[in-house]
N, C-alpha and C positions, 0 to 999 in steps of 0.2 A: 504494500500500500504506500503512497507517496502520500506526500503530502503541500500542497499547491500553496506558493508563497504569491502576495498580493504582490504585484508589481509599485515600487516605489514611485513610479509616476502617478499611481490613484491617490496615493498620498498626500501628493504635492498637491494635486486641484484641490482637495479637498482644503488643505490650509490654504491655498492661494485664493480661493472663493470666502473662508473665514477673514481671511486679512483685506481681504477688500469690501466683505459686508461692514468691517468694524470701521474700517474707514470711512464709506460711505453714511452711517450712523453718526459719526464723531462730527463731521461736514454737515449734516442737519443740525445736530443738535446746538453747533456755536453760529450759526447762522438765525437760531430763531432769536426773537427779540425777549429781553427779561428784563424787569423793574425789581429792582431791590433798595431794602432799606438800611441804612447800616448806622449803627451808634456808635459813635467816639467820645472820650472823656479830655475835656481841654481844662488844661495846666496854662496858668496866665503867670507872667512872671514878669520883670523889668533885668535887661540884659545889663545894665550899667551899676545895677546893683543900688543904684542911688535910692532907689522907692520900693517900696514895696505891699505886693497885691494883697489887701487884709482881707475881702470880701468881696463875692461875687455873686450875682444872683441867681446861676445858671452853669454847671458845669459840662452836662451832658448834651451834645451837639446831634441832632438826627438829620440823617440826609436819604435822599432818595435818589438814585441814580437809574434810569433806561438807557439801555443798550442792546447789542449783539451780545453775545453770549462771551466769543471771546476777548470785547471791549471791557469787560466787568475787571478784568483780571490787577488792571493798576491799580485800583481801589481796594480790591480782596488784600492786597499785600502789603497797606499801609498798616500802621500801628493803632491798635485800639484806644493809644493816650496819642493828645496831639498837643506838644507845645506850641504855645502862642505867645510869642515876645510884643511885648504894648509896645514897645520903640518898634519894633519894624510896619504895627500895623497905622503906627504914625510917626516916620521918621523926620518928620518939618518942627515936630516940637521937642523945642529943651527941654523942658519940665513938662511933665503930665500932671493935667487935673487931680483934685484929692477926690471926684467921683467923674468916672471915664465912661459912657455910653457906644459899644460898641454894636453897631449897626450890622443888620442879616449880610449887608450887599460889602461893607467892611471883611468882615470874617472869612466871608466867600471870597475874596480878590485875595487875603492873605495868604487860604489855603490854595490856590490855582496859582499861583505865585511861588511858596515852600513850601510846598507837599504837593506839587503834582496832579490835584483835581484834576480831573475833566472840566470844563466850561460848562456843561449839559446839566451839569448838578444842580439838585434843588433841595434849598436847606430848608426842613420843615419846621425844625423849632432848634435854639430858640431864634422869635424875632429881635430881640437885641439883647445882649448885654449888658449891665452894669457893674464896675466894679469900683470899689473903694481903693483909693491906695495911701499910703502914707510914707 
C-alpha cells in the first residue's frame, strides 16, 4: 500500500489565497471611516518657573476625532497626560495674569502646534479654561 503525499503546490494556493483574503480585509477595514472619542488629562505649568498654576477649573480635555481608519493612528499614540506650558500658549506676555482664561480654539492651536493634532479635531469639553496662578 502507498501512501499518496499532497503535492506542495496545493499548499501554496491554499496560503497564497489566505494571504491575500487577509489583505484584502485589512484594505477594507482602514478604508472605512470611524469617529472616536479620546480623553486626555492636561498638566498646566509655567516653563520659567517664575509663577505658578494653583488652580484650575478643568483638567480633563475630551476630543472627538473622524477619520479613515488608518488616519486615527497619530492620535492613538499620543500620551494620555498632555502638558501644556501657559508661556507657549501665550508667548507675547511677560507676566501672566493671576486668573488666565484659556479658550477651546487656544488649547486646540496649542495642541496642532506641540503635539501633533490633526486640524479635523473637535474639542468637546472643556469650553475654556480657567486657571489661577501665582
Amino acid at each position: 500500500m502507498t501512501i499518496k503525499k499532497r503535492p506542495l503546490r496545493q499548499y501554496r494556493l491554499i496560503l497564497s489565497c489566505l494571504v491575500l483574503s487577509f489583505i484584502a480585509w485589512f484594505v477594507m477595514k482602514i478604508s472605512k471611516d470611524y469617529t472616536q472619542v479620546y480623553e486626555f488629562e492636561l498638566v498646566f505649568f509655567d516653563s520659567t518657573e517664575e509663577q505658578n498654576v494653583v488652580d484650575k477649573s478643568d483638567s480633563l480635555l475630551v476630543v472627538e476625532y473622524s477619520a479613515k481608519g488608518i488616519a486615527l493612528l497619530p492620535i492613538e499614540l499620543l500620551p494620555s497626560t498632555i502638558e501644556v506650558d501657559c508661556r507657549k500658549l501665550y508667548p507675547l506676555k511677560k507676566h501672566l495674569p493671576d486668573h488666565l482664561k484659556i479658550s477651546n480654539k487656544d488649547l486646540k492651536q496649542f495642541l496642532v502646534q506641540n503635539y501633533d493634532f490633526p486640524e479635523k479635531v473637535r474639542l468637546l469639553s472643556p469650553k475654556s479654561v480657567n486657571l489661577r496662578i501665582e
